[in-house]
py3Dmol code that shows the C-alpha trace and the ligand (Angstrom):
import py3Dmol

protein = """\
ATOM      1  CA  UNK A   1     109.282 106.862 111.800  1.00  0.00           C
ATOM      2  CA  UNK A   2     105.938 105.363 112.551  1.00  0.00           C
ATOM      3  CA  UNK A   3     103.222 105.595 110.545  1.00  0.00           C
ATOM      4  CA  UNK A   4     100.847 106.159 113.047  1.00  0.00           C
ATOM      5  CA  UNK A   5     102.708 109.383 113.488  1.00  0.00           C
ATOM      6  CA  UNK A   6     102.249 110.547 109.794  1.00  0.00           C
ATOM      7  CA  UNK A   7      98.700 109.575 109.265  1.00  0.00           C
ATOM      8  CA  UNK A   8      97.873 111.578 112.461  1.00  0.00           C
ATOM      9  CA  UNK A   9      99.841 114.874 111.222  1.00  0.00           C
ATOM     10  CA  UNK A  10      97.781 118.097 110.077  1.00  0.00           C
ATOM     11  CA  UNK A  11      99.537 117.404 106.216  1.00  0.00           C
ATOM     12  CA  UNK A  12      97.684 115.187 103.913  1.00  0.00           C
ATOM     13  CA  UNK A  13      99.196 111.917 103.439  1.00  0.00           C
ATOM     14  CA  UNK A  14     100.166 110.235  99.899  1.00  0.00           C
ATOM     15  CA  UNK A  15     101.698 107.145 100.409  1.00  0.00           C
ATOM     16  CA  UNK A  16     102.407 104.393  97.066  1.00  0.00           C
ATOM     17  CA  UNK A  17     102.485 100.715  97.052  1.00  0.00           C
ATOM     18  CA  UNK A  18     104.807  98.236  95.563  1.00  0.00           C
ATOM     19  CA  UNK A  19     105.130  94.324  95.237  1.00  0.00           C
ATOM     20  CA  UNK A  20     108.339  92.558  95.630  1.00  0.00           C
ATOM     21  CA  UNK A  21     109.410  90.429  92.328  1.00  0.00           C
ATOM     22  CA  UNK A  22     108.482  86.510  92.616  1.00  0.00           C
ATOM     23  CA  UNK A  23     112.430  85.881  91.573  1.00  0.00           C
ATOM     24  CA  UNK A  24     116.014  86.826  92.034  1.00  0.00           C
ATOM     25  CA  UNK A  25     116.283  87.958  88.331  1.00  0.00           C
ATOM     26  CA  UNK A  26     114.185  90.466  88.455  1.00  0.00           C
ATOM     27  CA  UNK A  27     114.840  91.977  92.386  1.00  0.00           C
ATOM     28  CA  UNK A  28     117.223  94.839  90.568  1.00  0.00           C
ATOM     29  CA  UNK A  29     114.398  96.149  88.352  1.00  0.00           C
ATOM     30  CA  UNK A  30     111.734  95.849  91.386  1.00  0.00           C
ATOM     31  CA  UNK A  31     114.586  98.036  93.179  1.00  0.00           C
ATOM     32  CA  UNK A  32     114.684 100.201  90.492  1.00  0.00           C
ATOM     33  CA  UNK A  33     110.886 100.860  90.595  1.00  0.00           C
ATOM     34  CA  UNK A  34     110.774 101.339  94.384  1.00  0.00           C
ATOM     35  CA  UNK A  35     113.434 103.928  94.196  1.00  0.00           C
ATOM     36  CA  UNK A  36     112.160 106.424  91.560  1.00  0.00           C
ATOM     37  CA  UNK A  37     108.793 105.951  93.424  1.00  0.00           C
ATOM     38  CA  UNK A  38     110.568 106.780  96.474  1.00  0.00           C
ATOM     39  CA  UNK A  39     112.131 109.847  94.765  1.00  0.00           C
ATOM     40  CA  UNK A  40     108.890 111.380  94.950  1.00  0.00           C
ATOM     41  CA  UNK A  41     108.992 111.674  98.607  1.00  0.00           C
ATOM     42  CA  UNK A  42     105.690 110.095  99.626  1.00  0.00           C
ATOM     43  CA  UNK A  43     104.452 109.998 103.136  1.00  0.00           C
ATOM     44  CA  UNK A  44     105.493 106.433 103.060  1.00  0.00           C
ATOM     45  CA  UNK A  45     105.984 103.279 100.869  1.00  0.00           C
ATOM     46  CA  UNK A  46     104.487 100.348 101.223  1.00  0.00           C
ATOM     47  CA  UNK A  47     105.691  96.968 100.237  1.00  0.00           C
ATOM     48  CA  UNK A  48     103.513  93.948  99.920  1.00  0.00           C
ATOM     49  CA  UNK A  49     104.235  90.261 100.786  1.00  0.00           C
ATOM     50  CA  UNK A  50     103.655  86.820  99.298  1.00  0.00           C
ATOM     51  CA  UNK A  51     100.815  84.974 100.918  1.00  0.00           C
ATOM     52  CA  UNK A  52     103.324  81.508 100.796  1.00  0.00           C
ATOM     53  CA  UNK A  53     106.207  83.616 101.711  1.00  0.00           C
ATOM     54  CA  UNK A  54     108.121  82.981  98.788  1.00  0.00           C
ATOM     55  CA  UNK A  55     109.299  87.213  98.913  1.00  0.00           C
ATOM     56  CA  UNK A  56     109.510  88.052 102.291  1.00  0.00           C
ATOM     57  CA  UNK A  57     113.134  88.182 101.898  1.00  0.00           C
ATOM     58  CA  UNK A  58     112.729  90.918  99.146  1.00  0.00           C
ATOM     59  CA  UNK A  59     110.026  92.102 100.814  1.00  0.00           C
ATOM     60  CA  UNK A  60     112.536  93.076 103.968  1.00  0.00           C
ATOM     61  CA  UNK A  61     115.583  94.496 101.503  1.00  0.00           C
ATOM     62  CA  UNK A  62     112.755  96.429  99.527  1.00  0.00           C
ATOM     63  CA  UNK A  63     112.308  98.131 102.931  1.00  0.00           C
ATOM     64  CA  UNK A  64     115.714  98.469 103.929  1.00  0.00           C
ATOM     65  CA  UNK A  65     116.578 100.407 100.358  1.00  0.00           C
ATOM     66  CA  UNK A  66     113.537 102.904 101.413  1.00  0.00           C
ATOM     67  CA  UNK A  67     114.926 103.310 104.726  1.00  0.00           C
ATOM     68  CA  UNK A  68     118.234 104.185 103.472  1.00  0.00           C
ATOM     69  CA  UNK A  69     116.522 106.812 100.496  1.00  0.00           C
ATOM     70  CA  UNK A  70     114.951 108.503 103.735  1.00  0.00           C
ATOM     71  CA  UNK A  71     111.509 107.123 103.284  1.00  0.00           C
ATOM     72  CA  UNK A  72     109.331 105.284 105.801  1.00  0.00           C
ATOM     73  CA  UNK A  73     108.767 101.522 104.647  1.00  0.00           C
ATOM     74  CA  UNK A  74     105.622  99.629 105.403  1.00  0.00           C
ATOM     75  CA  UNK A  75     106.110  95.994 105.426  1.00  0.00           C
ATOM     76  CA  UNK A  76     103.361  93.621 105.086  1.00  0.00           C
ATOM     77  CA  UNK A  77     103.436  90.714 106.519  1.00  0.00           C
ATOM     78  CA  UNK A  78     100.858  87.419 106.078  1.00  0.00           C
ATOM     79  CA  UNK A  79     100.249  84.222 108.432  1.00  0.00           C
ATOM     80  CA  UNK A  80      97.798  81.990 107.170  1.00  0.00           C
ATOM     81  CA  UNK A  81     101.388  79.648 105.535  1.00  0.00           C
ATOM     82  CA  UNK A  82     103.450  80.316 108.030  1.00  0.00           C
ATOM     83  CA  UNK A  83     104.529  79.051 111.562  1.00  0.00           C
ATOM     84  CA  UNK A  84     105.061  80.364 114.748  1.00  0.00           C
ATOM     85  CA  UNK A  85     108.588  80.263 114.156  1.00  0.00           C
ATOM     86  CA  UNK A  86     108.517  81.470 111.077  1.00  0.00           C
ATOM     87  CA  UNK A  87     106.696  84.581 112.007  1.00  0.00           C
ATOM     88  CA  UNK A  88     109.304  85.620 114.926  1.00  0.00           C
ATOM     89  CA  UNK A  89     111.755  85.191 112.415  1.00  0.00           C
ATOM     90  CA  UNK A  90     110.440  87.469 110.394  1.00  0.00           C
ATOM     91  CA  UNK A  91     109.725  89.729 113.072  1.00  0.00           C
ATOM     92  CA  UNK A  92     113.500  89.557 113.934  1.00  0.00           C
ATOM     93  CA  UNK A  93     114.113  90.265 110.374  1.00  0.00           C
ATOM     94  CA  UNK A  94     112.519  93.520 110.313  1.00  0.00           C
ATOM     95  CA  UNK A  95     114.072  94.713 113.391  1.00  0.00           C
ATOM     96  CA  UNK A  96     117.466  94.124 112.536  1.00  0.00           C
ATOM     97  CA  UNK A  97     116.659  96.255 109.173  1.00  0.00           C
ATOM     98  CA  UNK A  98     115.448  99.187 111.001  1.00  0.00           C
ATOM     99  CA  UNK A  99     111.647  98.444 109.612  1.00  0.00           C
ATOM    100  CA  UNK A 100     109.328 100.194 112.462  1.00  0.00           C
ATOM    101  CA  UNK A 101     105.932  99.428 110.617  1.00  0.00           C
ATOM    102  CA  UNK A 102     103.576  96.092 109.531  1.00  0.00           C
ATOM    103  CA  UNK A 103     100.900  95.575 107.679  1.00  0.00           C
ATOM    104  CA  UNK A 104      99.799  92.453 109.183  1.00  0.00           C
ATOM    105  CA  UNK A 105      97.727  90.420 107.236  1.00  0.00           C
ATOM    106  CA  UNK A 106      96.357  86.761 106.918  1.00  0.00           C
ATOM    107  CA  UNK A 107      96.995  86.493 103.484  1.00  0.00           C
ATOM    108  CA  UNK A 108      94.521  84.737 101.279  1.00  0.00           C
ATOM    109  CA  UNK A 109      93.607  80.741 101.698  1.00  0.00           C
ATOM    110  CA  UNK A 110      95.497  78.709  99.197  1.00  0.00           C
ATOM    111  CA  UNK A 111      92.889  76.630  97.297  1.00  0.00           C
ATOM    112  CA  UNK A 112      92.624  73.230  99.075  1.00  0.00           C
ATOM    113  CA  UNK A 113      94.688  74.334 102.130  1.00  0.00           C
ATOM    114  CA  UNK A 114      93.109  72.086 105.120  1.00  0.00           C
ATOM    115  CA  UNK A 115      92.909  74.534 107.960  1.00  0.00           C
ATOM    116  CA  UNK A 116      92.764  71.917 110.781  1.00  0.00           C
ATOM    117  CA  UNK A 117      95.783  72.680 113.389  1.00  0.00           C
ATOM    118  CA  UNK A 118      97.269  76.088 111.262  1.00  0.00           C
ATOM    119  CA  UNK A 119      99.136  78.181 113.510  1.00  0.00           C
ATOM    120  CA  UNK A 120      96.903  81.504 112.977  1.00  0.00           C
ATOM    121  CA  UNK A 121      93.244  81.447 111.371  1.00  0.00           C
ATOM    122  CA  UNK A 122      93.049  85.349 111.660  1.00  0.00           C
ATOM    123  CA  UNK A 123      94.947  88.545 111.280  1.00  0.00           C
ATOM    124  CA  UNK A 124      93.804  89.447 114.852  1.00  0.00           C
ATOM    125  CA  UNK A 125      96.155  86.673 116.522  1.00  0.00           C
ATOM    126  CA  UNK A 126      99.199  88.035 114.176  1.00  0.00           C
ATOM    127  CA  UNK A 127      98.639  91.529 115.439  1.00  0.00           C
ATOM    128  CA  UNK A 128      98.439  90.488 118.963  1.00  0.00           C
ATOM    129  CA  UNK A 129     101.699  88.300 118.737  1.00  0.00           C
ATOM    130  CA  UNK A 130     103.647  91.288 117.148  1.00  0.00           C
ATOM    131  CA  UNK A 131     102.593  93.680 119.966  1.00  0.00           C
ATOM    132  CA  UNK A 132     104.137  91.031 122.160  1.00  0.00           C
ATOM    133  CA  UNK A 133     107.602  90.963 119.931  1.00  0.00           C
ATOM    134  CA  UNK A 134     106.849  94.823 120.764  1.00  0.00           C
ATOM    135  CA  UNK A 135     108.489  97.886 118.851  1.00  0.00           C
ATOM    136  CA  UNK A 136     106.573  98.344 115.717  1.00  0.00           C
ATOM    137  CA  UNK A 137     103.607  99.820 114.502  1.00  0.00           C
ATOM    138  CA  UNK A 138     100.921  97.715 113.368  1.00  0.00           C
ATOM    139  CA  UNK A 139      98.253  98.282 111.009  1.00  0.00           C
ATOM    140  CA  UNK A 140      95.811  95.886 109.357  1.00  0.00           C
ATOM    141  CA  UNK A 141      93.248  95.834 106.056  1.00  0.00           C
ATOM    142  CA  UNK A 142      89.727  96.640 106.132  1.00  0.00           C
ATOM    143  CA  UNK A 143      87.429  96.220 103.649  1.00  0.00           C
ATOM    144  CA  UNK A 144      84.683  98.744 102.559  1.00  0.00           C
ATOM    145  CA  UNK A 145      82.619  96.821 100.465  1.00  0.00           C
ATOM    146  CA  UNK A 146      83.013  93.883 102.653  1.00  0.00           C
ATOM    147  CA  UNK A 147      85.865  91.066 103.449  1.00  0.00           C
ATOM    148  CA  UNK A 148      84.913  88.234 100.105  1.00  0.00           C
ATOM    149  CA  UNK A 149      84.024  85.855 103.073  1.00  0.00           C
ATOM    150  CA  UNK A 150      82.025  87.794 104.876  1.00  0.00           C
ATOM    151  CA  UNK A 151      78.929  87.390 105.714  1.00  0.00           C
ATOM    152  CA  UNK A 152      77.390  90.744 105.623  1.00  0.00           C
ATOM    153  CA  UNK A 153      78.828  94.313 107.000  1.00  0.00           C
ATOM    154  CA  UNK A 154      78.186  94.034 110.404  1.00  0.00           C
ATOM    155  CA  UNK A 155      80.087  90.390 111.108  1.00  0.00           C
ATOM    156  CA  UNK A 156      83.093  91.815 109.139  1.00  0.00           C
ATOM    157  CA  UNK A 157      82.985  95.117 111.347  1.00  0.00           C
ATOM    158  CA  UNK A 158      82.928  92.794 114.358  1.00  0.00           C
ATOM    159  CA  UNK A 159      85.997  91.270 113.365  1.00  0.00           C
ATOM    160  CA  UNK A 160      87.379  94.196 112.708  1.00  0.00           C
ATOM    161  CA  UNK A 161      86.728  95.479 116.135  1.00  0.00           C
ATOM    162  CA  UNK A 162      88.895  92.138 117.287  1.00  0.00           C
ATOM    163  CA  UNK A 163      91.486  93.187 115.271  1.00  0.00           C
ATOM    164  CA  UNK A 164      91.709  96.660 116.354  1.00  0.00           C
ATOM    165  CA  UNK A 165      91.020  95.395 119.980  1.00  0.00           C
ATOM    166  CA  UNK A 166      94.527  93.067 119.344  1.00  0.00           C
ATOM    167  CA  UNK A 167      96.738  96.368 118.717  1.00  0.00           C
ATOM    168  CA  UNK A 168      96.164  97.444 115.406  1.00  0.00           C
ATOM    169  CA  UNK A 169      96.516 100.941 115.560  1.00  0.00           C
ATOM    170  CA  UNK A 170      95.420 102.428 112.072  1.00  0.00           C
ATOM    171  CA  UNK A 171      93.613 100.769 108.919  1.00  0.00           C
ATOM    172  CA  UNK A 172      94.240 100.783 105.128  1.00  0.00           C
ATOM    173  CA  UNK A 173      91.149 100.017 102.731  1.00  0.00           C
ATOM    174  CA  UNK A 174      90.610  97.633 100.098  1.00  0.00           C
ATOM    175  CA  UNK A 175      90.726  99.980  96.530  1.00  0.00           C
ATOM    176  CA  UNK A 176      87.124 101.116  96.024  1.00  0.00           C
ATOM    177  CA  UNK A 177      86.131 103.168  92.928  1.00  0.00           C
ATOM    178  CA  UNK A 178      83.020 105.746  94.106  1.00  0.00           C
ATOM    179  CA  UNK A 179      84.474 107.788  97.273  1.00  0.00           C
ATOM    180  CA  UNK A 180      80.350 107.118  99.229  1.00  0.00           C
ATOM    181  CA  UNK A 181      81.354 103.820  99.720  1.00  0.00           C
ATOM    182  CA  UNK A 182      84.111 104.598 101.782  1.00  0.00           C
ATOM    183  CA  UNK A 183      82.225 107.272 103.735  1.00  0.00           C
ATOM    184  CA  UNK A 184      79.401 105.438 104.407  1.00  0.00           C
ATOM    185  CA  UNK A 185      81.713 102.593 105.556  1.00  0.00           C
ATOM    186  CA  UNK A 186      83.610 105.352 108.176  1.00  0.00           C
ATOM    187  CA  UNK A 187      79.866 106.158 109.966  1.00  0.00           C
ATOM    188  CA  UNK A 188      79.513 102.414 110.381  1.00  0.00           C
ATOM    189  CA  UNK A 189      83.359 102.277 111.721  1.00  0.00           C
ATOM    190  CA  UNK A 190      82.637 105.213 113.956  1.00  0.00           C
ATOM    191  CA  UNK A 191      78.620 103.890 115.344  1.00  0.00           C
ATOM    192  CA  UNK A 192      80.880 100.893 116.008  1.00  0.00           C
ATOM    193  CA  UNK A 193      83.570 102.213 117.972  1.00  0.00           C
ATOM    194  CA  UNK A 194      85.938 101.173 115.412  1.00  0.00           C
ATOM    195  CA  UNK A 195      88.219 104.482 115.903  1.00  0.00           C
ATOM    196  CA  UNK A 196      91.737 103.992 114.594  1.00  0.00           C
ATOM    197  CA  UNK A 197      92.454 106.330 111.453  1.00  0.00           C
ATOM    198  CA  UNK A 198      92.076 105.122 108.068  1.00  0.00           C
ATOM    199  CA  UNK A 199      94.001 105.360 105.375  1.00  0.00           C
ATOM    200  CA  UNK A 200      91.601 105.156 101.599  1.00  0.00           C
ATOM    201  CA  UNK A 201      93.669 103.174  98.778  1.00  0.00           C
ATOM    202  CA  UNK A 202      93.169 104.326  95.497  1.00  0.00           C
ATOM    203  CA  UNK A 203      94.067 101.753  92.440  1.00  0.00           C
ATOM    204  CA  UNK A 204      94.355 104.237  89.122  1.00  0.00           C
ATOM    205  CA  UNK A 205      93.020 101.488  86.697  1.00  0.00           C
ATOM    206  CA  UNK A 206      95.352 102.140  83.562  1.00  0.00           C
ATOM    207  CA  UNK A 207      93.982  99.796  81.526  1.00  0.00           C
ATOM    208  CA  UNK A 208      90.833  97.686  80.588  1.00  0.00           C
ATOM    209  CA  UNK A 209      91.885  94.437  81.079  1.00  0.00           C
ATOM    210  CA  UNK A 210      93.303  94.973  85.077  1.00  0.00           C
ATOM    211  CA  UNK A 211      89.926  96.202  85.682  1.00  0.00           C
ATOM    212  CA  UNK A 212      87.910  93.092  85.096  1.00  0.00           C
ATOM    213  CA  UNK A 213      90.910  90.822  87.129  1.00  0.00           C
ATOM    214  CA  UNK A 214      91.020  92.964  89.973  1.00  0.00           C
ATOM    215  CA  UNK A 215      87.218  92.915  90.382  1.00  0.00           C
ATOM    216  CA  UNK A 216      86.838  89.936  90.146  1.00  0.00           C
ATOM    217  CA  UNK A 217      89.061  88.902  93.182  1.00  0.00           C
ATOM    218  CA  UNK A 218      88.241  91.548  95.717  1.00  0.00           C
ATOM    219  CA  UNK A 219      84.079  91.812  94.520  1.00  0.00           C
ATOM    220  CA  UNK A 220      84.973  95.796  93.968  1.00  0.00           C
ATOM    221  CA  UNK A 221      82.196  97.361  92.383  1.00  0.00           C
ATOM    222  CA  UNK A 222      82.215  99.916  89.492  1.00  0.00           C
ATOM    223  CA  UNK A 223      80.381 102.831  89.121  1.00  0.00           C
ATOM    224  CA  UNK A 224      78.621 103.340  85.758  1.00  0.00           C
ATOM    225  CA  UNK A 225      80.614 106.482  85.287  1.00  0.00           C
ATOM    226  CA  UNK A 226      83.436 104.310  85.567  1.00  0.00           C
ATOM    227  CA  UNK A 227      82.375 101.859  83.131  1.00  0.00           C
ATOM    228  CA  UNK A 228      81.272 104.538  80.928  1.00  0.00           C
ATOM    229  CA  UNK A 229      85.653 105.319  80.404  1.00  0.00           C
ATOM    230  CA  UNK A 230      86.441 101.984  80.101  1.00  0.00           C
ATOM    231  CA  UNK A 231      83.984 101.112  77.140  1.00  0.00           C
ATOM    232  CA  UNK A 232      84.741 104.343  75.422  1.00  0.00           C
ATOM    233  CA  UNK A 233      88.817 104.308  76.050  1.00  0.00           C
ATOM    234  CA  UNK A 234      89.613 100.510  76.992  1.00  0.00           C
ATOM    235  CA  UNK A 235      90.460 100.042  73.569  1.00  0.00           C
ATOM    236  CA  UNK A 236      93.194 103.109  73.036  1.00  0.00           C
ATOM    237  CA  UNK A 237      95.846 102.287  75.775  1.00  0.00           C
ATOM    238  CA  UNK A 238      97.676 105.809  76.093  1.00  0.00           C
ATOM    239  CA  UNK A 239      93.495 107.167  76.290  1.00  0.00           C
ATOM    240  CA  UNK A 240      92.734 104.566  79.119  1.00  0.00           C
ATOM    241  CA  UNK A 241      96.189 105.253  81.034  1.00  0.00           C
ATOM    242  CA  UNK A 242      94.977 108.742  81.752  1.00  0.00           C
ATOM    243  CA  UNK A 243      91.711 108.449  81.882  1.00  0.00           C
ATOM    244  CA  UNK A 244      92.252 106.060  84.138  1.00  0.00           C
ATOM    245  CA  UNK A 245      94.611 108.313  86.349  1.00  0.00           C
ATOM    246  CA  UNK A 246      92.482 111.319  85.844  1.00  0.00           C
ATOM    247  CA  UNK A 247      90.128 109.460  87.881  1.00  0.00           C
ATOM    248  CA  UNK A 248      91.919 108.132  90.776  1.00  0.00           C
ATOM    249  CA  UNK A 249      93.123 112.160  91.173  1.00  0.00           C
ATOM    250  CA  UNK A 250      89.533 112.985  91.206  1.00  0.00           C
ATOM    251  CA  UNK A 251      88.642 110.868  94.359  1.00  0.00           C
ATOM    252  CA  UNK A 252      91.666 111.666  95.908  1.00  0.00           C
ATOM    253  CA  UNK A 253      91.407 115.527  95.543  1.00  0.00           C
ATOM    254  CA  UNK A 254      87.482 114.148  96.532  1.00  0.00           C
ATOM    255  CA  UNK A 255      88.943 112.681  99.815  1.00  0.00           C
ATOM    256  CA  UNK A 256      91.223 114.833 100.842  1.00  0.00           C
ATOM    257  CA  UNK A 257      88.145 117.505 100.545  1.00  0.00           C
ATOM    258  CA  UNK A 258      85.994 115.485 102.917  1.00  0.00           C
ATOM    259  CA  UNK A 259      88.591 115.519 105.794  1.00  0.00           C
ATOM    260  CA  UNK A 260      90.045 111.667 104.630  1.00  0.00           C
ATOM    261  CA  UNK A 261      93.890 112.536 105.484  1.00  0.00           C
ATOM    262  CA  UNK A 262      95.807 109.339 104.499  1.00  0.00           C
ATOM    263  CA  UNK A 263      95.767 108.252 100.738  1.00  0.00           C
ATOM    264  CA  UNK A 264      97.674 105.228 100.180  1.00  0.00           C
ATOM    265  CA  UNK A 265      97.835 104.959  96.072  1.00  0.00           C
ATOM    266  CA  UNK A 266      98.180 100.853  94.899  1.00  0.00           C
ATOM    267  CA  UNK A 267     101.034 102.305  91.923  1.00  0.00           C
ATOM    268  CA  UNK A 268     101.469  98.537  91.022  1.00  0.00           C
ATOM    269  CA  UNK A 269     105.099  99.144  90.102  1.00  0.00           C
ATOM    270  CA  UNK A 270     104.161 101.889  87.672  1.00  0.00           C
ATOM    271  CA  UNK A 271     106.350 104.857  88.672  1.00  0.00           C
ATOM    272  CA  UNK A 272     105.277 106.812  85.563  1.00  0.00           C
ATOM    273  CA  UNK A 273     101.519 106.267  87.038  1.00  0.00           C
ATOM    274  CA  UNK A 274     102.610 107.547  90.719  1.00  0.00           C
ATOM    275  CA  UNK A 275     104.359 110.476  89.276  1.00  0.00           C
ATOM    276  CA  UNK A 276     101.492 111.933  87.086  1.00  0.00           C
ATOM    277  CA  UNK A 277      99.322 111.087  90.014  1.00  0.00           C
ATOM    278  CA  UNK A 278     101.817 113.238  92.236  1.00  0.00           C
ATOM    279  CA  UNK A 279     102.544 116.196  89.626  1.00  0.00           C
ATOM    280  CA  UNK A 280      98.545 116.266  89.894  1.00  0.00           C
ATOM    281  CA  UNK A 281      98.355 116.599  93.628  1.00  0.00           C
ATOM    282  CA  UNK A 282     101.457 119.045  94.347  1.00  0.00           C
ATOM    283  CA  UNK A 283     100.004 122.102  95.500  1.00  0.00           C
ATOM    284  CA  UNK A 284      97.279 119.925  97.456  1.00  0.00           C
ATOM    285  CA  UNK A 285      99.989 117.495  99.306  1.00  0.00           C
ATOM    286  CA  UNK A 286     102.756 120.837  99.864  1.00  0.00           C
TER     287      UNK A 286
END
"""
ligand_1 = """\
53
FAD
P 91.429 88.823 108.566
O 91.460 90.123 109.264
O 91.890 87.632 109.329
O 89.938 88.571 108.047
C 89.668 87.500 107.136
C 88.215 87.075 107.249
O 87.988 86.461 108.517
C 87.218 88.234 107.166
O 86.083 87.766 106.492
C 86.898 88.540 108.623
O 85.615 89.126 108.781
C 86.991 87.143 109.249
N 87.442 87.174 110.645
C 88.445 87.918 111.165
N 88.584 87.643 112.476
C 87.655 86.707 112.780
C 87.306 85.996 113.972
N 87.959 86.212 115.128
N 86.294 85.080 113.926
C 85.632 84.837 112.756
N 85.922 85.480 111.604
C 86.923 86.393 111.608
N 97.592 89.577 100.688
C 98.861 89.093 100.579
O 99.044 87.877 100.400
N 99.957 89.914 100.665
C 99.830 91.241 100.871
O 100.832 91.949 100.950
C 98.509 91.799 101.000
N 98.313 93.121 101.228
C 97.043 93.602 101.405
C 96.857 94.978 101.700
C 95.574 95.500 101.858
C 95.413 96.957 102.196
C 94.440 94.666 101.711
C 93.048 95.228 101.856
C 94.607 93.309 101.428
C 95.898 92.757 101.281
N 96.115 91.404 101.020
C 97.396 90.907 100.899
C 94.970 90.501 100.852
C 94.540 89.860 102.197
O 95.555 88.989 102.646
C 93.247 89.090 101.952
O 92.196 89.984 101.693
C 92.856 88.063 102.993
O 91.808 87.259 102.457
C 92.339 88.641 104.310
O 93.344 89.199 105.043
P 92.971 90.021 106.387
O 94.241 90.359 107.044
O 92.005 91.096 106.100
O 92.229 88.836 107.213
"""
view = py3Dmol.view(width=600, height=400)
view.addModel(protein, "pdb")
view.setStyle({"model": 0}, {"cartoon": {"style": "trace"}})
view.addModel(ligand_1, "xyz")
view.setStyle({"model": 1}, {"stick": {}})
view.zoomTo()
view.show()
């Protein structure tokens, strides 16, 4: 099924994420993870990809396993490593699996990559180059509190436009932490003519020390009543866990309130987290 199909349905969508393991020894636990995730019949599953590529194999048989449990996989997909070549192999990879939908992505820039005569510089050229391959739905990131290398808001919702513009047909959010962000962001989409749906993602920060990495890389900002839970319960891990989850339900239930439709949670492999998160929302997502 496409996703474009499910995030435009009446039904709130809850879709979960997973990553792919880095090696071989550890694909059957990864598996594992992705399958008791999958038991809870999300809208959809995600399933992330190296930036150097070094997964995409898993990446595609992580997919294929969802397929077969009966639930729609979404595989991402990077550029800024990889060929021309590469990337239609790929491509053929995912069709011969039965994967309809991509995330396409640049991926990150490897420190000290020279950028002189890469085959892509930009998501948008991906996207357009999968719409050629032709069969599967495309959707892209977007990033409410800005792209890292942005300049300001209205460059990065440009760009965005591009992207869109190339055939992206819905978007999925960096994780944010205080839900007026994201709405705030959607009026500046919309006074754009950015008009593709959205789909929010959610991180449920289980404990302290995630909080300060993830940050860090994608400049997220935390709301004081945010910080306020992890100084009282970053110490007490079971405390943090659902505090921590507690929260992300909160904005979700908060979303899903204000008309957002698609959820996309980032479960980081943590089935017990999805689940609670899940039990939480079952009369809402019925
Ligand atoms: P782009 O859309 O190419 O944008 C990158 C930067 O270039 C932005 O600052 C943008 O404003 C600018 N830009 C875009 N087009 C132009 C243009 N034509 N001219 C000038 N500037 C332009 N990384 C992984 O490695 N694997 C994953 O699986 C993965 N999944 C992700 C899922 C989500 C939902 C999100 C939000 C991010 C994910 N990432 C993943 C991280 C992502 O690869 C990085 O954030 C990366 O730095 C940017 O990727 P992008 O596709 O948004 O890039």
């Amino acid at each position: 099924m496409k996703i474009i199909d499910i995030i435009k349905g009446e039904k709130p969508s809850l879709s979960y994420e997973v990553f792919p393991p880095k090696t071989s020894d550890n694909f059957d636990k990864v598996l594992a993870t992705a399958l008791e995730i999958a038991s809870l019949n999300p809208s959809y599953m995600s399933v992330t990809y190296g930036a150097g590529g070094g997964t995409s194999e898993y990446t595609a048989n992580i997919g294929e396993a969802l397929l077969k449990k009966g639930v729609t996989p979404l595989s991402h997909l990077t550029c800024i490593s990889s060929s021309k070549e590469r990337i239609q192999q790929e491509l053929q990879k995912l069709r011969s699996k039965g994967i309809e939908n991509i995330l396409a992505l640049r991926g990150d820039i490897p420190d000290g990559m020279n950028r002189d005569g890469l085959d892509y510089r930009y998501s948008s050229e991906l996207i357009a180059e999968i719409v050629e391959f032709g069969g599967f739905c495309i959707g892209g990131a977007c990033y409410p509190e800005n792209h890292p290398e942005s300049y300001n808001s209205k460059t990065d919702i440009e760009n965005l436009k591009l992207k869109v513009e190339s055939g992206c047909e819905f978007l999925t959010t960096q994780m944010f932490f205080d839900n007026n962000i994201l709405y705030n962001f959607l009026y500046r989409l919309s006074k754009a003519g950015v008009d593709v749906p959205v789909v929010a993602g959610i991180m449920p920060i289980t404990n302290a020390k995630q909080i300060k990495r993830i940050c860090s890389i994608s400049q997220t900002a935390l709301p004081q009543r945010f910080v306020r839970i992890v100084d009282r319960y970053g110490d007490n891990p079971l405390a943090m866990k659902q505090a921590g989850i507690a929260y992300a339900t909160e904005q979700i239930i908060d979303l899903f309130a204000n008309g957002v439709n698609a959820v996309h949670v980032y479960s980081m492999n943590n089935p017990d987290v999805a689940a609670e998160i899940n039990k939480n929302l079952s009369e809402i997502i019925k």
